[in-house]
Phi, psi and omega in degrees: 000139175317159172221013140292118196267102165339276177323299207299300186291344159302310177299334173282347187131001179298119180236127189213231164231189169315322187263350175332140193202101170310137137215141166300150200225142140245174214249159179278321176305293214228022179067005200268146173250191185160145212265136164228141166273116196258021159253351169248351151092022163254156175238132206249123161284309203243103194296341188245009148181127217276355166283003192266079169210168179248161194254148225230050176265356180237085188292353166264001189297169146314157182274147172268012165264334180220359186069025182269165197271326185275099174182147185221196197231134184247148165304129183273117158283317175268104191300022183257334187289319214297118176318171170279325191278355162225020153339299188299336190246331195277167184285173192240126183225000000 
């Protein structure tokens, strides 16, 4: 299960669609988190300003934080992982 709150990031500027299902991603390379949509297929970059995404169809691009060619994206699973700067988008448990 997602540990994004559908509403919450939406409300903030996440823009996405009916079937849209957030999960926090850290990047396997350099550690960077960032929020992905996995029915419209962006990746949200900035917590603090959510026009900062990309569209995240080719998963061999480069990363887009540090650029390396070897990295994929792991599921943050535990609201204890969840960075501070992106606290304001998880459920609240």
């Amino acid at each position: 299960m997602s540990l994004i709150d559908k509403y919450k990031f939406e409300h903030r500027g996440g823009y996405g669609c009916s079937n849209s299902d957030y999960d926090l991603c850290r990047t396997s390379c350099c550690g960077a988190y960032c929020v992905h949509d996995n029915e419209l297929l962006d990746l949200y970059l900035d917590p603090a300003d959510l026009t900062k995404k990309i569209e995240f169809i080719n998963p061999a691009a480069s990363c887009p934080f540090c650029g390396s060619q070897k990295w994929k994206l792991e599921d943050v699973m535990s609201l204890t992982e969840v960075p501070a700067d992106w606290k304001w988008a998880a459920y609240e448990r």
